[in-house]
C-alpha positions in Angstrom: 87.1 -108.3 -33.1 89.5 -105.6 -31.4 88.9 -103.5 -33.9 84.8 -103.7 -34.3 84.9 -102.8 -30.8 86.9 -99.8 -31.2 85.1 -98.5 -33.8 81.6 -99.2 -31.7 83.8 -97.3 -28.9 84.8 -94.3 -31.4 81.2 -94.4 -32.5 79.1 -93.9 -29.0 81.6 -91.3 -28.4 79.9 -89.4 -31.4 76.9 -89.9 -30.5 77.2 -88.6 -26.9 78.9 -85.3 -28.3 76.2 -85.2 -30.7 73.4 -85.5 -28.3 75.1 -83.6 -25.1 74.1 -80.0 -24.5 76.7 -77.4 -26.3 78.6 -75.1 -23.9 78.9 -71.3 -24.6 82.2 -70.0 -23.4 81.4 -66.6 -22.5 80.2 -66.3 -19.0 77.7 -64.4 -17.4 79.5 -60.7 -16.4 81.6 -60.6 -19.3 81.6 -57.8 -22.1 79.4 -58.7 -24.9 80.8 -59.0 -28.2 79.7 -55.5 -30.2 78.4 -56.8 -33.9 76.7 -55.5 -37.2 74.8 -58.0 -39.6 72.5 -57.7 -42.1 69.4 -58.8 -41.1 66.1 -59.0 -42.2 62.4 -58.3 -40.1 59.0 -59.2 -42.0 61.3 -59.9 -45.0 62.8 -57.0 -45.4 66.7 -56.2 -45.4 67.9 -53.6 -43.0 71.4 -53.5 -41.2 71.4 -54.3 -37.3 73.7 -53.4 -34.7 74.2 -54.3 -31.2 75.2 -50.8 -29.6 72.0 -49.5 -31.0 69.7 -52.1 -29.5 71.3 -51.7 -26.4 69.9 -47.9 -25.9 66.2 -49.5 -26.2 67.1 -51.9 -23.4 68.2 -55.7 -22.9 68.7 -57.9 -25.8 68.8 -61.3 -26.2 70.6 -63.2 -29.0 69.8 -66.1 -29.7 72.5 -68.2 -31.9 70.8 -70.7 -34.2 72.1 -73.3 -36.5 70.1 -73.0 -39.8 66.8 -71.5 -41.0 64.7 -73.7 -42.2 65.2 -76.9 -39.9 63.3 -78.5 -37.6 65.0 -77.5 -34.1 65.2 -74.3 -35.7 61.7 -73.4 -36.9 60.3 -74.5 -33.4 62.6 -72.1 -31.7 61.6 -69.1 -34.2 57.7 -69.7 -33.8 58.0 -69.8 -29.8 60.2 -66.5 -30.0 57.6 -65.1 -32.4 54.8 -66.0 -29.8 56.4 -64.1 -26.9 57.7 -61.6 -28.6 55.1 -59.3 -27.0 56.2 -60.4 -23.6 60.2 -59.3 -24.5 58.5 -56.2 -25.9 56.6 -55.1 -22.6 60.4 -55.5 -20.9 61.7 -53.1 -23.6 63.9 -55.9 -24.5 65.3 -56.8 -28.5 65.2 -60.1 -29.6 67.5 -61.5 -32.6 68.5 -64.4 -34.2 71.7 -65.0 -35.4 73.1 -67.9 -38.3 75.6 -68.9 -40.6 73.2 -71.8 -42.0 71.2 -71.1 -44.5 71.2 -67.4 -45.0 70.2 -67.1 -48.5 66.7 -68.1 -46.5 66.6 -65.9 -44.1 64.3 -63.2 -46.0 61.6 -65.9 -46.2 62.4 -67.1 -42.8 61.7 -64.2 -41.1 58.5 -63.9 -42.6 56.8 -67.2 -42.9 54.0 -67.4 -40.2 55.3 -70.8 -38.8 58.6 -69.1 -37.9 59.5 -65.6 -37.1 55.8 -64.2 -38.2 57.8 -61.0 -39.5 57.9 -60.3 -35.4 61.6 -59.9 -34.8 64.5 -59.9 -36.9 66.9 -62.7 -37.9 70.3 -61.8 -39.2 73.0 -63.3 -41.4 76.4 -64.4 -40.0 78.1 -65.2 -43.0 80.9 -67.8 -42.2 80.3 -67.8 -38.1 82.5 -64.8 -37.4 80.0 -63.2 -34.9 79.4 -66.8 -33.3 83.0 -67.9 -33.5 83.1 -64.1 -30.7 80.4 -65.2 -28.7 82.0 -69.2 -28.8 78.3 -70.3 -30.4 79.9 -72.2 -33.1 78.5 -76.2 -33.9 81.8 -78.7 -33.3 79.9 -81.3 -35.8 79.6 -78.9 -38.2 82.1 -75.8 -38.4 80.8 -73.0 -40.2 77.4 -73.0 -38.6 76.2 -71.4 -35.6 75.3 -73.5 -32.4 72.0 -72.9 -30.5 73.1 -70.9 -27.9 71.0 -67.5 -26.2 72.5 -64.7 -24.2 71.0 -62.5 -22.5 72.7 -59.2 -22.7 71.9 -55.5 -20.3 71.8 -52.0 -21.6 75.7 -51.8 -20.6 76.4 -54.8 -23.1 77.6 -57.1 -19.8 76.1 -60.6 -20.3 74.2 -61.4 -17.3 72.6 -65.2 -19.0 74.1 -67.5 -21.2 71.9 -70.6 -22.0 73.0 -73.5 -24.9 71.2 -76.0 -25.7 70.8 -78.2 -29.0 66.9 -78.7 -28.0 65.2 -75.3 -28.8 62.4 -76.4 -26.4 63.9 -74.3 -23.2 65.7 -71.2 -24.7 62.8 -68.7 -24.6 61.5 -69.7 -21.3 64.7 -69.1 -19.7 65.8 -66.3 -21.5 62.4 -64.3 -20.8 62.9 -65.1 -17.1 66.6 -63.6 -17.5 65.1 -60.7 -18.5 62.3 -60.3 -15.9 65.4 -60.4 -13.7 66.8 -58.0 -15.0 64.0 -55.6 -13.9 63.8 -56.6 -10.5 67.6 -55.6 -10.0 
Protein backbone atom coordinates (compact mmCIF):
# COMPACT_ATOMS: atom_id res chain seq x y z
CA UNK A 1 0.00 0.00 0.00
CA UNK A 2 3.04 2.30 0.85
CA UNK A 3 4.23 1.92 -2.22
CA UNK A 4 0.84 2.54 -4.57
CA UNK A 5 0.79 5.60 -2.71
CA UNK A 6 4.14 6.68 -3.55
CA UNK A 7 3.88 6.01 -6.99
CA UNK A 8 0.28 8.03 -7.07
CA UNK A 9 2.66 10.73 -5.16
CA UNK A 10 5.55 10.44 -7.86
CA UNK A 11 2.74 10.52 -10.48
CA UNK A 12 0.74 13.98 -9.53
CA UNK A 13 4.11 15.42 -9.29
CA UNK A 14 4.30 14.79 -13.16
CA UNK A 15 1.43 15.91 -13.94
CA UNK A 16 1.70 19.34 -12.11
CA UNK A 17 5.20 19.90 -13.95
CA UNK A 18 3.48 18.85 -17.02
CA UNK A 19 0.59 21.19 -16.73
CA UNK A 20 2.48 24.27 -14.78
CA UNK A 21 3.55 27.20 -16.99
CA UNK A 22 7.42 26.80 -18.22
CA UNK A 23 9.85 29.57 -16.98
CA UNK A 24 12.26 31.29 -19.40
CA UNK A 25 15.52 32.16 -17.54
CA UNK A 26 16.57 35.11 -19.40
CA UNK A 27 15.13 38.16 -17.88
CA UNK A 28 13.85 41.23 -19.23
CA UNK A 29 17.25 43.77 -19.68
CA UNK A 30 19.48 41.15 -20.54
CA UNK A 31 21.56 40.79 -23.82
CA UNK A 32 19.79 38.74 -26.32
CA UNK A 33 21.37 35.70 -27.56
CA UNK A 34 22.80 36.68 -31.38
CA UNK A 35 21.65 33.43 -33.71
CA UNK A 36 21.58 32.27 -37.43
CA UNK A 37 19.09 29.41 -38.57
CA UNK A 38 17.80 28.38 -41.62
CA UNK A 39 14.52 29.25 -41.98
CA UNK A 40 11.95 29.12 -44.26
CA UNK A 41 8.95 32.08 -45.22
CA UNK A 42 6.01 30.99 -47.69
CA UNK A 43 8.01 27.76 -48.14
CA UNK A 44 10.90 28.82 -49.20
CA UNK A 45 14.59 28.36 -47.58
CA UNK A 46 16.52 31.42 -46.79
CA UNK A 47 19.09 31.93 -43.86
CA UNK A 48 17.95 34.35 -40.97
CA UNK A 49 19.81 36.20 -38.57
CA UNK A 50 19.15 38.13 -35.58
CA UNK A 51 21.56 41.22 -35.92
CA UNK A 52 20.00 41.79 -39.24
CA UNK A 53 16.34 41.90 -37.99
CA UNK A 54 17.36 44.07 -35.41
CA UNK A 55 18.20 47.09 -37.93
CA UNK A 56 14.38 46.84 -39.20
CA UNK A 57 13.27 47.27 -35.59
CA UNK A 58 11.96 45.02 -32.57
CA UNK A 59 11.67 41.35 -32.91
CA UNK A 60 9.91 38.84 -31.27
CA UNK A 61 10.91 35.21 -31.07
CA UNK A 62 8.73 33.10 -30.36
CA UNK A 63 10.19 29.45 -29.18
CA UNK A 64 7.81 26.64 -30.13
CA UNK A 65 7.86 22.94 -29.53
CA UNK A 66 7.02 21.25 -32.84
CA UNK A 67 5.32 22.10 -36.19
CA UNK A 68 2.62 20.41 -36.77
CA UNK A 69 0.79 19.99 -33.35
CA UNK A 70 -2.01 21.20 -31.90
CA UNK A 71 -0.72 24.00 -29.34
CA UNK A 72 1.52 24.77 -32.04
CA UNK A 73 -0.61 25.27 -35.11
CA UNK A 74 -2.98 27.58 -33.07
CA UNK A 75 -0.06 29.71 -32.06
CA UNK A 76 1.27 29.98 -35.88
CA UNK A 77 -2.40 30.93 -37.30
CA UNK A 78 -2.88 33.80 -34.50
CA UNK A 79 0.78 35.06 -35.30
CA UNK A 80 -0.09 34.88 -39.00
CA UNK A 81 -3.39 36.94 -38.28
CA UNK A 82 -1.57 39.80 -36.63
CA UNK A 83 1.18 39.77 -38.49
CA UNK A 84 0.09 43.10 -40.09
CA UNK A 85 -0.25 44.70 -36.69
CA UNK A 86 3.75 43.67 -35.78
CA UNK A 87 4.39 44.95 -39.29
CA UNK A 88 2.84 48.57 -38.79
CA UNK A 89 5.39 48.61 -35.51
CA UNK A 90 8.28 47.70 -37.80
CA UNK A 91 8.66 44.76 -35.68
CA UNK A 92 10.06 40.90 -37.05
CA UNK A 93 8.33 38.02 -36.03
CA UNK A 94 9.96 34.34 -35.99
CA UNK A 95 9.42 31.14 -34.84
CA UNK A 96 11.85 29.00 -33.62
CA UNK A 97 11.96 24.75 -33.12
CA UNK A 98 13.79 21.76 -32.75
CA UNK A 99 10.50 19.54 -33.28
CA UNK A 100 9.72 18.59 -36.38
CA UNK A 101 11.92 20.59 -38.73
CA UNK A 102 11.88 18.39 -41.74
CA UNK A 103 8.16 20.18 -41.64
CA UNK A 104 8.86 23.38 -41.39
CA UNK A 105 8.82 24.23 -45.37
CA UNK A 106 5.21 23.04 -45.39
CA UNK A 107 4.49 24.67 -42.09
CA UNK A 108 5.27 27.84 -42.95
CA UNK A 109 3.06 27.84 -45.80
CA UNK A 110 -0.08 25.97 -45.00
CA UNK A 111 -2.88 28.60 -44.64
CA UNK A 112 -3.96 27.20 -41.15
CA UNK A 113 -0.58 28.03 -39.85
CA UNK A 114 1.95 30.52 -40.79
CA UNK A 115 -0.05 31.53 -44.15
CA UNK A 116 3.57 32.04 -45.78
CA UNK A 117 3.31 35.47 -43.44
CA UNK A 118 6.42 35.25 -41.32
CA UNK A 119 9.15 32.92 -41.18
CA UNK A 120 9.75 29.87 -39.05
CA UNK A 121 13.25 28.57 -38.54
CA UNK A 122 14.97 25.31 -37.77
CA UNK A 123 16.91 24.78 -34.48
CA UNK A 124 18.38 21.65 -35.09
CA UNK A 125 19.06 19.87 -31.58
CA UNK A 126 17.88 23.07 -29.31
CA UNK A 127 21.17 24.87 -29.41
CA UNK A 128 19.55 28.37 -29.92
CA UNK A 129 16.77 27.51 -27.29
CA UNK A 130 19.15 25.75 -24.83
CA UNK A 131 20.84 30.12 -25.16
CA UNK A 132 17.62 31.65 -24.60
CA UNK A 133 16.77 28.62 -21.61
CA UNK A 134 13.37 27.72 -23.99
CA UNK A 135 14.17 24.20 -23.82
CA UNK A 136 10.90 21.49 -22.84
CA UNK A 137 12.11 19.48 -19.41
CA UNK A 138 9.60 16.51 -20.48
CA UNK A 139 11.07 16.33 -23.53
CA UNK A 140 14.88 17.43 -24.14
CA UNK A 141 15.74 18.12 -27.50
CA UNK A 142 12.62 20.22 -28.23
CA UNK A 143 12.00 23.79 -27.80
CA UNK A 144 9.55 25.08 -25.06
CA UNK A 145 6.89 27.67 -25.91
CA UNK A 146 8.48 30.59 -24.78
CA UNK A 147 8.27 34.53 -26.64
CA UNK A 148 10.71 37.32 -26.13
CA UNK A 149 10.43 40.37 -27.04
CA UNK A 150 13.61 41.78 -28.10
CA UNK A 151 14.63 46.09 -29.08
CA UNK A 152 16.69 47.27 -31.91
CA UNK A 153 19.83 47.13 -29.29
CA UNK A 154 19.21 43.30 -28.86
CA UNK A 155 18.22 43.96 -24.83
CA UNK A 156 15.19 41.82 -23.95
CA UNK A 157 12.68 44.06 -22.66
CA UNK A 158 9.54 40.90 -22.46
CA UNK A 159 9.90 37.39 -21.75
CA UNK A 160 6.54 35.49 -21.74
CA UNK A 161 6.34 31.25 -21.39
CA UNK A 162 3.62 29.54 -21.49
CA UNK A 163 2.72 25.84 -22.67
CA UNK A 164 -0.90 27.31 -23.69
CA UNK A 165 -0.33 29.20 -27.04
CA UNK A 166 -3.60 31.03 -26.35
CA UNK A 167 -1.78 34.38 -24.67
CA UNK A 168 1.64 34.74 -26.44
CA UNK A 169 0.67 37.07 -29.28
CA UNK A 170 -1.53 39.24 -27.23
CA UNK A 171 1.13 39.96 -24.85
CA UNK A 172 3.86 40.14 -27.03
CA UNK A 173 2.11 42.71 -29.47
CA UNK A 174 1.40 44.87 -26.38
CA UNK A 175 5.33 44.50 -25.49
CA UNK A 176 5.93 45.91 -28.58
CA UNK A 177 3.32 48.85 -28.56
CA UNK A 178 5.41 49.67 -25.47
CA UNK A 179 8.20 49.80 -26.89
CA UNK A 180 6.99 52.77 -28.97
CA UNK A 181 5.64 54.78 -26.37
CA UNK A 182 9.24 54.74 -24.62
Amino acid sequence: MKSLSKLAAVALVGVAALASPAHAALKEGTQAPDFTLPAYLAGQPFTFKLTDALKKGPVVVYFFPAAHTAGCNLEAHLFSQAIDKFKAMHATVIGVTAGNTDQLAAFSKETEHCSGKFPVAADEGAKVAKQYDATLLMRPGWSDRTSYVIDPSGKITYVYSALNPNKHVENTLDAVKALEHK
